[in-house]
TIZA-347008 format. One record per residue: residue number from 1; residue in one letter; x, y, z of N, C-alpha, C in turn. Coordinates in nm, 3 decimals, padded with zeros to 5 digits. Layout:
BEGIN
+-----+------+---------+---------+---------+---------+---------+---------+---------+---------+---------+
:  nr : rest :     npx :     npy :     npz :    capx :    capy :    capz :     cpx :     cpy :     cpz :
+-----+------+---------+---------+---------+---------+---------+---------+---------+---------+---------+
: NUM :    a :       X :       Y :       Z :       X :       Y :       Z :       X :       Y :       Z :
...
+-----+------+---------+---------+---------+---------+---------+---------+---------+---------+---------+
This chain:
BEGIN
+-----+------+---------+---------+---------+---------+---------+---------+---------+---------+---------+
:  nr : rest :     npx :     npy :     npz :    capx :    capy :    capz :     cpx :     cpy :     cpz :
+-----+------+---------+---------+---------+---------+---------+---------+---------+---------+---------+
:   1 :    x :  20.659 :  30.676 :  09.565 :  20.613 :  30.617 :  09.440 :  20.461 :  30.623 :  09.430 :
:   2 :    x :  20.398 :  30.593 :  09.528 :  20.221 :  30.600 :  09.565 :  20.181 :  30.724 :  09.523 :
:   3 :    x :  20.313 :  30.833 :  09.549 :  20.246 :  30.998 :  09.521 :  20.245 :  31.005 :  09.404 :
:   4 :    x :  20.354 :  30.993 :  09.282 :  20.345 :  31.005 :  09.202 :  20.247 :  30.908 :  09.061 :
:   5 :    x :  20.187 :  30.811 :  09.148 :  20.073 :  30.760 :  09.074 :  19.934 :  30.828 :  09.075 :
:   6 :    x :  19.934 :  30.916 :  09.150 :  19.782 :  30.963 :  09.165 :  19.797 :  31.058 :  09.000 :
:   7 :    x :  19.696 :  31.057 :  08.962 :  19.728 :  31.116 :  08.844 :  19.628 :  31.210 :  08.778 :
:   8 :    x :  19.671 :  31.288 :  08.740 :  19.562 :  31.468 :  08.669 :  19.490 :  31.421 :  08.570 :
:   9 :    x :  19.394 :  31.473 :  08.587 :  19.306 :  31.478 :  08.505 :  19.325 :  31.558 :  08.387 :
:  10 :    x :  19.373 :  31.549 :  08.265 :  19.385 :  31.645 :  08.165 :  19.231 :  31.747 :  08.108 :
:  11 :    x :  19.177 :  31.697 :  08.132 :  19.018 :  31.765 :  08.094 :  19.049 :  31.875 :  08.151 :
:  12 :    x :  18.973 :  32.020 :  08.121 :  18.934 :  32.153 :  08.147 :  18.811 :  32.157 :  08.218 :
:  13 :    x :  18.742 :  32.036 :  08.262 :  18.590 :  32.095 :  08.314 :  18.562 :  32.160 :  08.452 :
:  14 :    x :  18.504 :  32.267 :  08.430 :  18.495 :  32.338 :  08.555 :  18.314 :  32.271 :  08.680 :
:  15 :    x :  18.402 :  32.189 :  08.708 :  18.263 :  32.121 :  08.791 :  18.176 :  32.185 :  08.863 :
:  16 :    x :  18.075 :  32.144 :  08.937 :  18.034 :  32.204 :  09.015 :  18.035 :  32.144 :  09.161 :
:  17 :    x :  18.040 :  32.241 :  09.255 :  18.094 :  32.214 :  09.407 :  18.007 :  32.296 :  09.492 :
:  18 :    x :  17.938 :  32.219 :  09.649 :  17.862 :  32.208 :  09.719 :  17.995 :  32.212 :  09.844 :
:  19 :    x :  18.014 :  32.306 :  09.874 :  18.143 :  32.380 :  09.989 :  18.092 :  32.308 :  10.135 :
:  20 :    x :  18.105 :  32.216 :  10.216 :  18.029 :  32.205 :  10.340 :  18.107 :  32.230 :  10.481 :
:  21 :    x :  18.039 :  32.322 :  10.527 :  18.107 :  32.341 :  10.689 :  18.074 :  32.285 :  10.780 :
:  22 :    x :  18.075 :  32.209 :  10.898 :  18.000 :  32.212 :  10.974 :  18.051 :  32.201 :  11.090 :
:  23 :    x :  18.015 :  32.309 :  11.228 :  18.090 :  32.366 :  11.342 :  18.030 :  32.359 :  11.420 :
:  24 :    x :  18.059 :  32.344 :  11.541 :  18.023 :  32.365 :  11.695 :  18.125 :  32.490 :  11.776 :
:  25 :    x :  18.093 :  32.554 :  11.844 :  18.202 :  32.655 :  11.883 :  18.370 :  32.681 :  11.846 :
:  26 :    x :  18.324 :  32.767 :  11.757 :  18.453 :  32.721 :  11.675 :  18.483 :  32.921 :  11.682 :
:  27 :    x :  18.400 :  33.008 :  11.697 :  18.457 :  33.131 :  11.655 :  18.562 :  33.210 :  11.678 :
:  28 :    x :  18.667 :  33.164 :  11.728 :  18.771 :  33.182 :  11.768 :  18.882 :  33.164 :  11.620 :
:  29 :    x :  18.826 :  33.056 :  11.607 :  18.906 :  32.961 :  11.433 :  18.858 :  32.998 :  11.329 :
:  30 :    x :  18.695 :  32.978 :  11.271 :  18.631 :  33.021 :  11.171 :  18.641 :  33.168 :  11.086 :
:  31 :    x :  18.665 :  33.274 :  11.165 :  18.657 :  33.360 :  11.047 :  18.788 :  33.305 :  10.967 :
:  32 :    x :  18.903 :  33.296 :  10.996 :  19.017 :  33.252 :  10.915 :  18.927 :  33.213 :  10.794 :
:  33 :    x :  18.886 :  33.087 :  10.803 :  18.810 :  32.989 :  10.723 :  18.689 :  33.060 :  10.613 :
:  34 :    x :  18.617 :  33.169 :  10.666 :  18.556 :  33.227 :  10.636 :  18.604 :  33.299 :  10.515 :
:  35 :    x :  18.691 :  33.397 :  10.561 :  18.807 :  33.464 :  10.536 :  18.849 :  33.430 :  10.349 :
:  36 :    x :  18.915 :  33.322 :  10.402 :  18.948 :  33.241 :  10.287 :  18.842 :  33.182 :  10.180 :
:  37 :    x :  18.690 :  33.142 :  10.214 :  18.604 :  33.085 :  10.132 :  18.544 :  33.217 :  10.045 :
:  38 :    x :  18.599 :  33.305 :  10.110 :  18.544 :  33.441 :  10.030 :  18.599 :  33.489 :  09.927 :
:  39 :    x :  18.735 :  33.424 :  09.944 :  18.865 :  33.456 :  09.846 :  18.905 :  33.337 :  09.738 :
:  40 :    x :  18.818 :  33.255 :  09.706 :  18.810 :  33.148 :  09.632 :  18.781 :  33.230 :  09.488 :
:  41 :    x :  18.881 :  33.179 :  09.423 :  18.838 :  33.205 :  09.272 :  18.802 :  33.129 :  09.134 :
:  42 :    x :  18.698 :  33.092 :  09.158 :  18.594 :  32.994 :  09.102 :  18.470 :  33.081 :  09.036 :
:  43 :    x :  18.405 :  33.054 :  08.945 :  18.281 :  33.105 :  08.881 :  18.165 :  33.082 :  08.977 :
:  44 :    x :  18.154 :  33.186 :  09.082 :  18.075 :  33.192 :  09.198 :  17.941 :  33.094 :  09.151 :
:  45 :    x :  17.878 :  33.093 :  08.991 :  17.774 :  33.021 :  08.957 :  17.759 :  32.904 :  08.962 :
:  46 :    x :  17.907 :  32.817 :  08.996 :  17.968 :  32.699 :  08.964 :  17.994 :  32.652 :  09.166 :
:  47 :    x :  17.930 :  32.714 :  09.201 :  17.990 :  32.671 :  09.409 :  17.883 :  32.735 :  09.476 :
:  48 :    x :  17.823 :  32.684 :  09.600 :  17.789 :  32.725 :  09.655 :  17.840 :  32.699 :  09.788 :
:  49 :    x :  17.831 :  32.795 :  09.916 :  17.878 :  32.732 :  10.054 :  17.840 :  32.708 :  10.148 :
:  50 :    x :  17.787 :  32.589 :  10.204 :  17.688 :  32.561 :  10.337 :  17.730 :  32.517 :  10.465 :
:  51 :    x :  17.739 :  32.675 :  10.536 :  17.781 :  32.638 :  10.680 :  17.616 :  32.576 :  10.750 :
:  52 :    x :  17.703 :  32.489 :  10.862 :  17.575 :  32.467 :  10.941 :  17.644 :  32.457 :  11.104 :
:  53 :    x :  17.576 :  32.555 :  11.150 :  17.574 :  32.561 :  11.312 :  17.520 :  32.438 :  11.382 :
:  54 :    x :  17.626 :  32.411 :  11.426 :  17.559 :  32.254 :  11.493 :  17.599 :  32.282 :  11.687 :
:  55 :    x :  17.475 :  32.398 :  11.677 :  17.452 :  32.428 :  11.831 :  17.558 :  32.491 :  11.944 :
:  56 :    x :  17.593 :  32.604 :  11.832 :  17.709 :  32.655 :  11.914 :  17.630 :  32.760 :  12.033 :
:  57 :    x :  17.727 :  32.736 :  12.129 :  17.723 :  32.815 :  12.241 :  17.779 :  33.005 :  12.237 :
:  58 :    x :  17.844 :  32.983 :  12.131 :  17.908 :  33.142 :  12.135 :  17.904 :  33.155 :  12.001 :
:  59 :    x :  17.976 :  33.229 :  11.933 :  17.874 :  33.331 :  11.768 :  17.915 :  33.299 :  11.659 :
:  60 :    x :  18.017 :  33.117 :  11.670 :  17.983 :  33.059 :  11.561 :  17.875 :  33.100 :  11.454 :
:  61 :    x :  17.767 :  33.095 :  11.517 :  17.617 :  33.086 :  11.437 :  17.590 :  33.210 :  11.375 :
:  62 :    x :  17.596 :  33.340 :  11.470 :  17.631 :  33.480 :  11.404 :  17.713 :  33.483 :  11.267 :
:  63 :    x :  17.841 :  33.467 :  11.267 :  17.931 :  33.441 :  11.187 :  17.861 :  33.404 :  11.100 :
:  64 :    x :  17.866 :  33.271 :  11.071 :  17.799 :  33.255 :  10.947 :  17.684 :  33.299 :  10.891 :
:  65 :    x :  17.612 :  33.331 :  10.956 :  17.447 :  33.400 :  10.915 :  17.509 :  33.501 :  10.842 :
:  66 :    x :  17.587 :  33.598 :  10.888 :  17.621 :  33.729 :  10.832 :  17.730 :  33.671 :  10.695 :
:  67 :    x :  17.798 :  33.601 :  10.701 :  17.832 :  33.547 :  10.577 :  17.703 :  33.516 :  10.448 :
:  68 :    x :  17.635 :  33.474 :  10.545 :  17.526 :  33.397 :  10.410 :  17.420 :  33.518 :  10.367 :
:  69 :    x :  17.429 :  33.640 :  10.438 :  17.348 :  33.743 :  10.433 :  17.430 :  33.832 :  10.330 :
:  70 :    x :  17.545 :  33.821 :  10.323 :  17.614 :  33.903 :  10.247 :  17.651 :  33.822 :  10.109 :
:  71 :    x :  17.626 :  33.722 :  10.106 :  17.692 :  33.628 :  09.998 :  17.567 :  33.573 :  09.943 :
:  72 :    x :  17.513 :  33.553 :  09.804 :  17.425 :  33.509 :  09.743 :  17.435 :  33.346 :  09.747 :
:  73 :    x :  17.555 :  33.347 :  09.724 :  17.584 :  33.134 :  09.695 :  17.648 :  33.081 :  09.826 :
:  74 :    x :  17.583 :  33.169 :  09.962 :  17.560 :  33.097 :  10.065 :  17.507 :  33.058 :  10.158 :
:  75 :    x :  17.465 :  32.942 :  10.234 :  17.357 :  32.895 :  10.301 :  17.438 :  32.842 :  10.451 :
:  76 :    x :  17.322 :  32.945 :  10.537 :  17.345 :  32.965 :  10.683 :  17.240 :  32.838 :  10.750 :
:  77 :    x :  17.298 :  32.680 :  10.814 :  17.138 :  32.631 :  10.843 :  17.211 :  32.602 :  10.990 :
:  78 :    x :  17.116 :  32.642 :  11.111 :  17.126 :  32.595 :  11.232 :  17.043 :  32.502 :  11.319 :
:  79 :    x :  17.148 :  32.377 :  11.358 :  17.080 :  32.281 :  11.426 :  17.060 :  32.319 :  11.561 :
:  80 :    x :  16.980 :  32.267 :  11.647 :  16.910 :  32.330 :  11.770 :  16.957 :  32.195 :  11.842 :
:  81 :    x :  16.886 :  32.238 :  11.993 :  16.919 :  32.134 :  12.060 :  16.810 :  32.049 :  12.052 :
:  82 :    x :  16.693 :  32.128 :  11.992 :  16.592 :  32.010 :  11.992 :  16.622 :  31.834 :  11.887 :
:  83 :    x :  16.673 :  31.943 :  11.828 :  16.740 :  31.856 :  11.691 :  16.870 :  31.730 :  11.819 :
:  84 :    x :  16.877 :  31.633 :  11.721 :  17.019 :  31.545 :  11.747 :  17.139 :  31.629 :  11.685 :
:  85 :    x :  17.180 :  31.686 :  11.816 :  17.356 :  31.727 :  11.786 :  17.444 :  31.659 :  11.727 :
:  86 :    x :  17.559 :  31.689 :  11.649 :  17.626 :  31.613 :  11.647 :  17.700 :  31.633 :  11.491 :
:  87 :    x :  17.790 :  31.588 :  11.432 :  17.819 :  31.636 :  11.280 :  17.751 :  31.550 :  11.223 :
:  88 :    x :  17.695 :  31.454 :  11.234 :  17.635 :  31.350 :  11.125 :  17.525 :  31.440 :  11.130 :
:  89 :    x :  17.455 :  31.470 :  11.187 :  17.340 :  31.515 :  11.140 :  17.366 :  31.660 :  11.124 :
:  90 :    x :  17.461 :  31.742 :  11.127 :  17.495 :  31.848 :  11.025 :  17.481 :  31.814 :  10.918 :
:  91 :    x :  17.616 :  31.732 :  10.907 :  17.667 :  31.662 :  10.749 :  17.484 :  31.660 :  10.682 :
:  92 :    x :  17.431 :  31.566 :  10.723 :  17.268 :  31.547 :  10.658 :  17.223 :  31.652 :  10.626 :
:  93 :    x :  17.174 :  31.767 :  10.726 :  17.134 :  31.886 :  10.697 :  17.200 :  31.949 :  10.583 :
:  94 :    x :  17.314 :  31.916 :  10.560 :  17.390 :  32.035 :  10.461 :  17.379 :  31.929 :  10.313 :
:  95 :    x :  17.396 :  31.803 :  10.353 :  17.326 :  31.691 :  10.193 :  17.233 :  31.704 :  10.146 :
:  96 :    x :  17.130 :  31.724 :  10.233 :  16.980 :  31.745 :  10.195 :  16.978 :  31.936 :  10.123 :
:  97 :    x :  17.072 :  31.991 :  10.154 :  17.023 :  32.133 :  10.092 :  17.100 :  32.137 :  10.020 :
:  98 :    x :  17.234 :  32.055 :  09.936 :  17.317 :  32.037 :  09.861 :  17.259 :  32.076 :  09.742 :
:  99 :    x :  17.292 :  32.126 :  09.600 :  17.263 :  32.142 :  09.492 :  17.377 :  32.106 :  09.366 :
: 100 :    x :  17.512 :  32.082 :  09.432 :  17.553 :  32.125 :  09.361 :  17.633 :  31.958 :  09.288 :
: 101 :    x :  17.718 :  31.897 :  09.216 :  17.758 :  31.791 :  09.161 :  17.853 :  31.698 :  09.279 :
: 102 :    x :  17.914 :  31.777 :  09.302 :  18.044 :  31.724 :  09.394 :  18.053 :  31.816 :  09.558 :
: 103 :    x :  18.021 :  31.711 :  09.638 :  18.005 :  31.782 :  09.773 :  18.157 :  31.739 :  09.825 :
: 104 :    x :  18.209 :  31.883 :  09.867 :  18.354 :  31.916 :  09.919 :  18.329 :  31.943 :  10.083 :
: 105 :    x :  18.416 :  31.893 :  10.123 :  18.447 :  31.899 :  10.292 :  18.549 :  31.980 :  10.361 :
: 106 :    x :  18.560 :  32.033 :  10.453 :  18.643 :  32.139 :  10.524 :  18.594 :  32.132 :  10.665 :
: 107 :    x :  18.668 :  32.195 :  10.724 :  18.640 :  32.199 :  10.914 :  18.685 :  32.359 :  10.925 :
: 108 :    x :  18.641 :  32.390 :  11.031 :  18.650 :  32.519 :  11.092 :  18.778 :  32.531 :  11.144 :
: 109 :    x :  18.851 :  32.490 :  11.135 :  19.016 :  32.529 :  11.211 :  19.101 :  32.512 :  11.064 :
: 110 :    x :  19.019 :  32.512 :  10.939 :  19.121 :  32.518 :  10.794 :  19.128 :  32.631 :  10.759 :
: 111 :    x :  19.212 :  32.643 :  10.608 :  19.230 :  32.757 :  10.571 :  19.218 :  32.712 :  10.399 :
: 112 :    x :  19.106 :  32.766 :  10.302 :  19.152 :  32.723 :  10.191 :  19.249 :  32.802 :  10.131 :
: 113 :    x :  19.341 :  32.760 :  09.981 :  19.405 :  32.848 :  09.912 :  19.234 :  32.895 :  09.769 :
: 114 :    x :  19.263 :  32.977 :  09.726 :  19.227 :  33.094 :  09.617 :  19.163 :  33.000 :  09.532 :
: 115 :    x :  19.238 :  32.881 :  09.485 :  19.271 :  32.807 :  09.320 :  19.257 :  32.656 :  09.389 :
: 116 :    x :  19.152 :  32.647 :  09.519 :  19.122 :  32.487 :  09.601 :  19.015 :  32.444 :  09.506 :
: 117 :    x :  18.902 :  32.521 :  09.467 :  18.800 :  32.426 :  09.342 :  18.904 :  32.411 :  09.238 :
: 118 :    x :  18.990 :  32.507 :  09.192 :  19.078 :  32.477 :  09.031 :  19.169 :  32.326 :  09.074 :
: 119 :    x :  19.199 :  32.321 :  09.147 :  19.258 :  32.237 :  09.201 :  19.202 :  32.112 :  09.178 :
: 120 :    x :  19.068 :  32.060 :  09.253 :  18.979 :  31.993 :  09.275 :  19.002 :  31.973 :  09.134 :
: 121 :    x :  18.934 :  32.029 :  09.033 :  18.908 :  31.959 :  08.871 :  19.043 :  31.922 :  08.846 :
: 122 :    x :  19.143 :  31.941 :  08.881 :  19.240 :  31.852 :  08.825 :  19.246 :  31.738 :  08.844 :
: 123 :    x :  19.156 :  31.680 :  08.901 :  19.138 :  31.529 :  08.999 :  18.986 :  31.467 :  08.968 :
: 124 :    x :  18.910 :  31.535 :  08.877 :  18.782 :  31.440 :  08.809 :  18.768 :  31.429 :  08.719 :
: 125 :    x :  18.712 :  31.269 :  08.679 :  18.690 :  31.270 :  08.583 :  18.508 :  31.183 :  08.558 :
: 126 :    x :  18.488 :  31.158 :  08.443 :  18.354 :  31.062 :  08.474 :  18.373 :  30.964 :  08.585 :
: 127 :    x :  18.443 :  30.887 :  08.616 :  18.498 :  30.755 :  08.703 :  18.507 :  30.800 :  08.849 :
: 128 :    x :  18.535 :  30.911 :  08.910 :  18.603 :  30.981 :  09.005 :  18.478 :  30.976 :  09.122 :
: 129 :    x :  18.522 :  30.916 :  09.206 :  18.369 :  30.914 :  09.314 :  18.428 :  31.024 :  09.440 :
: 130 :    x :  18.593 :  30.999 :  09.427 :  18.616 :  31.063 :  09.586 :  18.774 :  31.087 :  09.549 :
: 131 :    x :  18.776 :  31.232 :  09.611 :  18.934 :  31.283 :  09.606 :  18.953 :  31.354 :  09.730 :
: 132 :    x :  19.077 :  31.291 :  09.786 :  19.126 :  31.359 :  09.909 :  19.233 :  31.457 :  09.908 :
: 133 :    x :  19.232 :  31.569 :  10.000 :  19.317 :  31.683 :  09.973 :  19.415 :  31.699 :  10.101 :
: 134 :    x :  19.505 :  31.747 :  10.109 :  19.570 :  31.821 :  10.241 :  19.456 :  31.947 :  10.249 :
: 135 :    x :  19.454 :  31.971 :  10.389 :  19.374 :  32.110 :  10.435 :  19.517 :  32.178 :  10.539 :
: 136 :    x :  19.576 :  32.271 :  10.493 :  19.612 :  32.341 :  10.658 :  19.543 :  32.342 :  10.736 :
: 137 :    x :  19.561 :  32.342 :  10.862 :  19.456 :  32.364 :  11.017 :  19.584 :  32.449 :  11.064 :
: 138 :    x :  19.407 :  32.583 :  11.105 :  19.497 :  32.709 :  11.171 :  19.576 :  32.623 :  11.342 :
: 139 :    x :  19.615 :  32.683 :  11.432 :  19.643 :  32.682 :  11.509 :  19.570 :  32.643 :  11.603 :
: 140 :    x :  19.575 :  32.522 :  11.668 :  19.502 :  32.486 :  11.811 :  19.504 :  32.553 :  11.916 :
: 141 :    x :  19.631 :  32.640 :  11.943 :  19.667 :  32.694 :  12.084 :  19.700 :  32.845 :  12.051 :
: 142 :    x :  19.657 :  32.877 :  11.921 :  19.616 :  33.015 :  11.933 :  19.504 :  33.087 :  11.851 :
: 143 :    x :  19.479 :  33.166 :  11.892 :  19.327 :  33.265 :  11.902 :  19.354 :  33.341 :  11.757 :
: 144 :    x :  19.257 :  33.406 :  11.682 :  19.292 :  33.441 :  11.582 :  19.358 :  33.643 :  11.614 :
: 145 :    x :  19.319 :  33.676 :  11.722 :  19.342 :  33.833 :  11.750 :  19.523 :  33.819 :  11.786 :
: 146 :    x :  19.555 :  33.660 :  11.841 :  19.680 :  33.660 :  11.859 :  19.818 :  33.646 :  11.737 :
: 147 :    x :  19.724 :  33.529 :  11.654 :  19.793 :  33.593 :  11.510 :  19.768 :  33.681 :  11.446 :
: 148 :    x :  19.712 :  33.756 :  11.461 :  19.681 :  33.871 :  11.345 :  19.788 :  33.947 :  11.404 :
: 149 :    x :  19.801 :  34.000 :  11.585 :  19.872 :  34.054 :  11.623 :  20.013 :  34.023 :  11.639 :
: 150 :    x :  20.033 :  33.933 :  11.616 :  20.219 :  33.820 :  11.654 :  20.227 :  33.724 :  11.544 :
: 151 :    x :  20.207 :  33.766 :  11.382 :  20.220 :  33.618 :  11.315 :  20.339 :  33.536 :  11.368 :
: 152 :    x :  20.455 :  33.574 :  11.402 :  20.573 :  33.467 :  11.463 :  20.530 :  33.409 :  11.551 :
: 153 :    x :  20.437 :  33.427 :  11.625 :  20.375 :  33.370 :  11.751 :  20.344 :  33.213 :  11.652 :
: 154 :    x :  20.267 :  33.209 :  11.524 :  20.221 :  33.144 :  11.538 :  20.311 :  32.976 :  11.431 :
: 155 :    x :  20.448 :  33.024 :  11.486 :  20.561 :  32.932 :  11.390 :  20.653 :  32.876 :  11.532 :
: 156 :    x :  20.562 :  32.842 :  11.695 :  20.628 :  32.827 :  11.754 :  20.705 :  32.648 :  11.705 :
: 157 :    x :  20.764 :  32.577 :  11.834 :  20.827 :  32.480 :  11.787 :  20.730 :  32.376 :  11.739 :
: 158 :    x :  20.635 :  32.394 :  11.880 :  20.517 :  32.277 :  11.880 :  20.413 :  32.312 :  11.731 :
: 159 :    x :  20.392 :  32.442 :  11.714 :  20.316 :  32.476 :  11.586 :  20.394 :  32.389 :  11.467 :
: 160 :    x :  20.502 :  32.393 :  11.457 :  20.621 :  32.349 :  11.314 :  20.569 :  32.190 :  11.367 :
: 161 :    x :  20.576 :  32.128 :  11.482 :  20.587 :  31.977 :  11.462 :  20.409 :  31.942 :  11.434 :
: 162 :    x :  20.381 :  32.007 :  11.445 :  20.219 :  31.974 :  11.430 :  20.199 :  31.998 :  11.282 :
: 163 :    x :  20.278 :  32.065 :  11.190 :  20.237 :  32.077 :  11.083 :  20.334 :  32.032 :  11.039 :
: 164 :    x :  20.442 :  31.948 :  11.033 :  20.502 :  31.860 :  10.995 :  20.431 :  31.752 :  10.985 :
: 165 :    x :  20.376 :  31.691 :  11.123 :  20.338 :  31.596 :  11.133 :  20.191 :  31.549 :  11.074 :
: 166 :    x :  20.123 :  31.667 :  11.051 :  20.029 :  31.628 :  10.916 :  20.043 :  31.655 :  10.768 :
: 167 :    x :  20.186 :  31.662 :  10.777 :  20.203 :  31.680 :  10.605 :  20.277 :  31.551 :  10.598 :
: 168 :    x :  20.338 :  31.457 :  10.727 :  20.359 :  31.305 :  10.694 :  20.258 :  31.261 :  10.682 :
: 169 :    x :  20.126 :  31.294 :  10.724 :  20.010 :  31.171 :  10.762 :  19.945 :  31.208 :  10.630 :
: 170 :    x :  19.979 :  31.356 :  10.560 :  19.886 :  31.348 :  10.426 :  19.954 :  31.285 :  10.313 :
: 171 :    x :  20.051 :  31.264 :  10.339 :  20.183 :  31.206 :  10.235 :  20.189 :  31.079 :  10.245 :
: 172 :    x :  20.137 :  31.007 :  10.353 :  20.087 :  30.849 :  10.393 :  19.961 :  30.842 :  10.302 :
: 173 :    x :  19.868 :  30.904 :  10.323 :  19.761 :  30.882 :  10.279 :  19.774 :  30.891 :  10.088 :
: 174 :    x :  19.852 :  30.985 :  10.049 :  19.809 :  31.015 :  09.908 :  19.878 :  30.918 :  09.843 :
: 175 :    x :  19.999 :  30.838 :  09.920 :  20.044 :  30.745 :  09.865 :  20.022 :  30.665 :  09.837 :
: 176 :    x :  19.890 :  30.595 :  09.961 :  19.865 :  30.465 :  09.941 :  19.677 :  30.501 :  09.846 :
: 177 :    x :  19.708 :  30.627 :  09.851 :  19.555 :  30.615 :  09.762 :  19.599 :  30.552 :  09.620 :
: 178 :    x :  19.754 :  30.643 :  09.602 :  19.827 :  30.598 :  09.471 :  19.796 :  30.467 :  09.390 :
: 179 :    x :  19.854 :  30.373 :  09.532 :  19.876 :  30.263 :  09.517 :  19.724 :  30.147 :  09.529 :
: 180 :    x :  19.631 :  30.205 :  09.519 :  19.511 :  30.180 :  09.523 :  19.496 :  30.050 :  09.663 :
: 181 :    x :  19.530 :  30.137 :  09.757 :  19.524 :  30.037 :  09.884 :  19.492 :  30.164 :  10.010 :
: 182 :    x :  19.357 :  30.274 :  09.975 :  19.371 :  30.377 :  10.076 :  19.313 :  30.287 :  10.201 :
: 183 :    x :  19.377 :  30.349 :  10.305 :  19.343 :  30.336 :  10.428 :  19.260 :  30.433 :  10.527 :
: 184 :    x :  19.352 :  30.526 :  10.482 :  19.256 :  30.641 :  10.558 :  19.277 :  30.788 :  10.505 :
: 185 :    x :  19.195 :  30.906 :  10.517 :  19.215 :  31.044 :  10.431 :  19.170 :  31.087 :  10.609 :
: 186 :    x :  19.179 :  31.290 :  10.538 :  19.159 :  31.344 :  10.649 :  18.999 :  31.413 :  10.631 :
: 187 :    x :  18.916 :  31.407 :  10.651 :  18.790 :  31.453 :  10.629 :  18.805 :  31.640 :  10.628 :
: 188 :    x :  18.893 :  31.708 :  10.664 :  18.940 :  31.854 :  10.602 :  18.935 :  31.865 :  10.508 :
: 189 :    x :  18.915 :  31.804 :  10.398 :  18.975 :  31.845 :  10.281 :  18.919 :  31.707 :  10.163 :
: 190 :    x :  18.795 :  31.682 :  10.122 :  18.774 :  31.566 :  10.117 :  18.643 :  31.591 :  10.014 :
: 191 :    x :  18.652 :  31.575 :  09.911 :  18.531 :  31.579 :  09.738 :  18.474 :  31.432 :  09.740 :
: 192 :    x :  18.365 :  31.421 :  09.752 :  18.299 :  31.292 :  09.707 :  18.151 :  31.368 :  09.632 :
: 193 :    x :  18.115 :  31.253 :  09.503 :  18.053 :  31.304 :  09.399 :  17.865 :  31.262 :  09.471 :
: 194 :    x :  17.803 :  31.350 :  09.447 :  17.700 :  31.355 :  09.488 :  17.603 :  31.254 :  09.430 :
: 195 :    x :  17.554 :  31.163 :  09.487 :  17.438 :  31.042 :  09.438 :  17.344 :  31.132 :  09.371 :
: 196 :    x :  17.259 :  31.152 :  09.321 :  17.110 :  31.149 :  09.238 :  16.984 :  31.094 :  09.309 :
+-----+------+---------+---------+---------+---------+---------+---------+---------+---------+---------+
C-alpha cells in the first residue's frame, strides 16, 4: 500500500542533474558503471557527471580521467592522500564543483538504465527535496572480464539471493517513504535538490 502512494509527478520538466560518483578501488566494477553513464539518454546540456577518485590504489583514477577527457559534461577530480580520505570528503569535493539543480547519487558497483534522469523527473516537483531509487549492484564476487566472458556465471544461487534480497530492502524502503514514515533509502541511487 506504501508503494502505491508514492506518486508521479505529471509535469514534463526536464530538470537538471549533477551525476556524482565517488570511488576508492573499485576498477574491477566501474567500467560497468561507466559503461552505462555513457548510455544515458538525457539532453547531455541538462547533466553533467562527477567522478571523484578518492585515492585509489589501482586505475580507478585512470578510468575516469579518460572518461572525462572524452566526454565534455564530465568532471574527473582526485583526492590525494594529502587530502582527508574518505567519501565525505569526496561527496564535498564533487558539491563544491556541482552546477547542476538536483545532485543524484550512484556507487561504483551500479549499473544505470538509459531513461534513469527520465525517470528521476517523474518524481519532482517544486516541493520535492529528495527521491530515492533502486540501483542494481553489479556483482561482489565477480570481476567484470568474468561476466563479459560467462554471463550465466553471473545468475549463480548466492547472486539471485543477493538481488532478491535488495529488491525486499528497496520495497521496504519505498513503502514506508509512501507512507511518510521513511526510515532508511540506499545511497545508490538517491536525488536530493541542491541548496543555493
Amino acid at each position: 500500500f506504501g508503494i502505491v502512494l508514492n506518486k508521479r509527478n505529471r509535469d514534463t520538466v526536464q530538470h537538471k542533474y549533477s551525476i556524482i560518483v565517488v570511488a576508492r578501488n573499485e576498477e574491477e566494477k566501474i567500467p560497468l558503471l561507466l559503461q552505462s553513464l555513457q548510455n544515458i539518454n538525457y539532453p547531455r546540456d541538462l547533466y553533467e557527471i562527477i567522478l571523484v577518485d578518492d585515492g585509489s590504489q589501482d586505475k580507478t583514477g585512470a578510468l575516469m580521467h579518460d572518461m572525462s577527457r572524452t566526454n565534455n559534461n564530465v568532471k574527473s577530480i582526485t583526492i590525494t592522500e594529502k587530502d582527508l580520505l574518505g567519501k565525505k570528503t569526496g561527496l564535498q569535493a564533487a558539491l563544491e564543483t556541482a552546477t547542476k539543480d538536483i545532485l543524484l547519487l550512484t556507487d561504483a558497483d551500479c549499473i544505470v538504465e538509459s531513461d534513469w534522469l527520465s525517470g528521476y523527473n517523474q518524481y519532482w516537483d517544486e516541493n520535492t527535496s529528495l527521491v530515492a531509487g533502486y540501483a542494481p549492484e553489479t556483482s561482489r564476487l565477480l570481476n567484470q572480464e568474468e561476466i563479459a566472458n560467462n554471463p550465466r556465471k553471473g545468475s549463480t544461487l548466492n547472486n539471485r539471493f543477493r538481488r532478491f534480497i535488495g529488491l525486499v530492502a528497496a520495497g521496504i524502503y519505498a513503502a514506508t517513504i509512501g507512507l511518510k514514515i521513511p526510515f532508511s533509502c540506499s545511497g545508490r541511487n538517491m536525488a536530493i535538490k541542491k541548496e543555493s
